[in-house]
C-alpha positions in Angstrom: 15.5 -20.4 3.7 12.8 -19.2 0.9 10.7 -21.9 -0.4 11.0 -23.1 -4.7 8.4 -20.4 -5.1 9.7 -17.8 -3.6 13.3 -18.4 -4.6 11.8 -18.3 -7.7 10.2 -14.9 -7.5 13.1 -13.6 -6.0 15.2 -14.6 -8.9 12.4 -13.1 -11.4 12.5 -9.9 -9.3 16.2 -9.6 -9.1 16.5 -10.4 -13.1 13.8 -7.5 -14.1 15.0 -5.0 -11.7 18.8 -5.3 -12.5 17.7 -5.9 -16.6 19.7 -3.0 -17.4 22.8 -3.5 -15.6 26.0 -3.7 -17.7 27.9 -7.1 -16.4 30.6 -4.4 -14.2 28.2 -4.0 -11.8 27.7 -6.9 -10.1 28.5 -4.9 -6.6 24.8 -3.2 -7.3 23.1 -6.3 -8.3 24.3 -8.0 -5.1 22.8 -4.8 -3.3 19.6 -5.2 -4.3 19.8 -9.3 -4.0 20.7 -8.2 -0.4 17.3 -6.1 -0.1 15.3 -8.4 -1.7 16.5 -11.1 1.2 16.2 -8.7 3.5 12.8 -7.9 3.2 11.6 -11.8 2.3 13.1 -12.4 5.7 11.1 -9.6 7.3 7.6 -11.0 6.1 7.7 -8.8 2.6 6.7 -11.1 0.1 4.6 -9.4 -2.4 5.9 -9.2 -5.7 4.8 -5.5 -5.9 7.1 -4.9 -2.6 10.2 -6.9 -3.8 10.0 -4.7 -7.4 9.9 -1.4 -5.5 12.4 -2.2 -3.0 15.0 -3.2 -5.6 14.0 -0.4 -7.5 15.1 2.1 -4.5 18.6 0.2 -4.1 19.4 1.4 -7.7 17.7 4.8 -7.1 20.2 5.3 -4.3 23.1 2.9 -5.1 26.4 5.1 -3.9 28.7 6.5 -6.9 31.9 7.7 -6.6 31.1 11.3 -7.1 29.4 13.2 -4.2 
């Protein structure tokens, strides 16, 4: 379990990267939550790291159209 200042980044992370989401898409924000967790829980803390990781989930979040 992430410590007060890392939940903290995390949440600061997760809010800038997901900024422009409209409110329907939840199902992407909890994507890049996920990654974000992911990499926290793999030793990834930087701030730099969490930004470009979340930024890739929404680069490559799955549409309905192929």
């Amino acid at each position: 379990m992430p410590d007060a200042e890392m939940t903290a980044l995390l949440q600061a992370v997760l809010e800038e990267v997901c900024a422009g989401l409209a409110p329907p898409q939840m199902a992407t924000r909890e994507r890049v939550a996920a990654r974000l967790n992911d990499l926290v829980r793999s030793g990834h803390c930087s701030a730099d790291e969490l930004r470009q990781a979340g930024r890739d989930v929404l680069i490559r979040a799955p549409t309905m159209w192929r």
